[in-house]
VOGU-3710 file (C-alpha; in Angstrom, 3 decimals, decimal comma):
1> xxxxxxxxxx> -4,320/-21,493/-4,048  -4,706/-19,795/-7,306  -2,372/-18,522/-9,579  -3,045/-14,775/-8,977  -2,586/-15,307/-5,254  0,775/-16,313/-5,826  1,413/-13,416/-7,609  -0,130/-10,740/-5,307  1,960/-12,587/-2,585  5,642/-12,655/-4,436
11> xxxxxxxxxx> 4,743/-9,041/-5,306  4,047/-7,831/-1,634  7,431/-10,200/-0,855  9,127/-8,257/-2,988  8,623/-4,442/-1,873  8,822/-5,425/1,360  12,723/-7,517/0,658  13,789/-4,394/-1,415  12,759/-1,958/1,060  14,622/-4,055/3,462
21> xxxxxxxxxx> 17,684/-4,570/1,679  18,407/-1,081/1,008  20,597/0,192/3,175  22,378/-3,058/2,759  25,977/-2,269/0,635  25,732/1,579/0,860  28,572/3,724/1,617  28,387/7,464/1,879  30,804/9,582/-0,122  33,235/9,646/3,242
31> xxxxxxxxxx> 32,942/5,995/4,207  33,799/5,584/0,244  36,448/8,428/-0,131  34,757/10,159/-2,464  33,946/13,921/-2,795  31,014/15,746/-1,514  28,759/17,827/-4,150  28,494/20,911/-2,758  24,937/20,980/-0,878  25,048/17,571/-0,797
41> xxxxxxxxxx> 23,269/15,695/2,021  26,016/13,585/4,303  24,587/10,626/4,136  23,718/10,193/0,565  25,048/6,986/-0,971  27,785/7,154/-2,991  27,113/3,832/-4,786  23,727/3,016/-4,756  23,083/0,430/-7,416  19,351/-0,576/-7,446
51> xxxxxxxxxx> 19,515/-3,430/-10,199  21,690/-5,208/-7,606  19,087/-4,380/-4,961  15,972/-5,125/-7,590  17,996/-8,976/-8,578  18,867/-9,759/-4,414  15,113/-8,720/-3,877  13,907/-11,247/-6,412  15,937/-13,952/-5,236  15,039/-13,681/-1,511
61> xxxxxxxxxx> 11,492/-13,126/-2,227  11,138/-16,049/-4,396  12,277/-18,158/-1,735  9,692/-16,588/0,728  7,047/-16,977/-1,752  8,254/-20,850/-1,802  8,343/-20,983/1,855  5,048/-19,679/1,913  3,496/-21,830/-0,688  4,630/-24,921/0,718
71> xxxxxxxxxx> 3,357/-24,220/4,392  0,158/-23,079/2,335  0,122/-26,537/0,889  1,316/-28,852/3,966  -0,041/-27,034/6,260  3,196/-26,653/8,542  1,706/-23,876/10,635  -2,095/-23,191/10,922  -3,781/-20,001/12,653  -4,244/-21,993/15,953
81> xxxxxxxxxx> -0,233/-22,420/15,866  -0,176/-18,989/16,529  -2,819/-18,554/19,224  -0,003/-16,756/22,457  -2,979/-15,941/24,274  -5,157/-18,996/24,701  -8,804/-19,097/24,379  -11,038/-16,275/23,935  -13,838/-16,039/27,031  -17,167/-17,209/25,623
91> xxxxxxx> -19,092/-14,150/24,938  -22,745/-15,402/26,081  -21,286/-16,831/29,224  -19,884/-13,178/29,640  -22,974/-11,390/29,253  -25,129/-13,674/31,191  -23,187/-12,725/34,324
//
């Protein structure tokens, strides 16, 4: 695997982790005690910090990336690993009946 693969893969890790850990440590300004702006949306955070999310993103999605890598490399689980259905029908033995 090249390189550049890696790299498309860790980034793709990595929106996906921070888009999941988002909500993840957010309070809203009454779970936190804090006053409202007036015209403020209820449940906007009241202490959204997104370095914390951007450095928690980068750790888990290194350790995908590594997870991935190393399955890439060993071959842990292969395509037919994830076959559910069994089989596909053989298409010429469909059509000649």
């Amino acid at each position: 695997m090249k390189w550049t693969s890696i790299l498309a893969i860790y980034a793709l890790l990595w929106v996906l982790t921070a888009f999941a850990l988002l909500p993840f440590g957010v309070k809203t300004h009454d779970e936190a005690g804090v006053e409202k702006t007036p015209g403020q949306a209820d449940s906007a955070p009241a202490n959204f910090r997104p370095g914390q999310v951007a450095i928690r993103a980068t750790i888990v999605a290194a350790i995908l990336c590594a997870v991935y890598v190393a399955n890439y490399i060993n071959g842990w689980i292969v395509p037919e690993d994830l076959n559910i259905f069994g089989e596909p029908p053989d298409f010429e033995e469909h059509m000649k009946n």
